[in-house]
N, C-alpha and C positions, 0 to 999 in steps of 0.2 A: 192814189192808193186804192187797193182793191180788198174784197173778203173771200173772193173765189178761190179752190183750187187748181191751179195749172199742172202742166207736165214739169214746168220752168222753174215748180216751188222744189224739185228735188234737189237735195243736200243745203236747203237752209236753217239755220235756226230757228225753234218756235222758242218762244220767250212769254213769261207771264206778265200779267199786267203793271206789273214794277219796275218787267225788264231782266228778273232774272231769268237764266236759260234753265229749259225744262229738256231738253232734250233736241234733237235734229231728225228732218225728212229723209226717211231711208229711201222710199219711195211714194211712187202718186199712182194708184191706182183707179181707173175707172172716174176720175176726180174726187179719189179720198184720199189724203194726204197718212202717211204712215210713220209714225213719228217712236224713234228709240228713245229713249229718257238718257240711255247712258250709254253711247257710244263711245268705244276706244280711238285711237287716231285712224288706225287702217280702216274702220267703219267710216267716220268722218270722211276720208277723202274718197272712197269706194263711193261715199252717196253724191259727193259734188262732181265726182265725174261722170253720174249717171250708170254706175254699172253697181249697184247694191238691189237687195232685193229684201223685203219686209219676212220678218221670220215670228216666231214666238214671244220673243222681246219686246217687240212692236204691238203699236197700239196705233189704231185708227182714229184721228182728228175729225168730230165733226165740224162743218161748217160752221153753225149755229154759235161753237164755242169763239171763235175770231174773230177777235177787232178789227184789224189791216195785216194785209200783208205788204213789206215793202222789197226792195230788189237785196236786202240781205238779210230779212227775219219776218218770220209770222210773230204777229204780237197777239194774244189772247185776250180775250174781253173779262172786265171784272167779272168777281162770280158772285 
């Protein structure tokens, strides 16, 4: 398990520290992970095929905030 952003983390789930889902990677910019809270389904699958792009909705994930990320969710560090 890692805490870095990849290219690879686009369209996965970030999840809080419980496990609940908080939203999904729209995109990964510059290694900052860009995260919707409330994506609809054609968002959803626009980001896991890599062709979505972060808009005003979106919010930038710092690093600092991540527990692990695994091959099918960021998990958030307690706050």
């Amino acid at each position: 398990m890692r805490n870095s952003i990849t290219d690879d983390d686009e369209g996965k789930r970030v999840v809080d520290a419980g496990g609940d889902e908080i939203g999904r990677v729209v995109e990964v910019r510059h290694g900052t992970a860009y995260v919707d809270p409330d994506p609809g389904l054609t968002d959803t699958v626009l980001s896991k095929l890599g062709w979505s792009e972060a808009d005003e909705d979106s919010y930038p994930l710092q690093e600092e905030a991540i527990e692990t990320i695994t091959d099918d969710e960021i998990r958030l560090a307690e706050l």
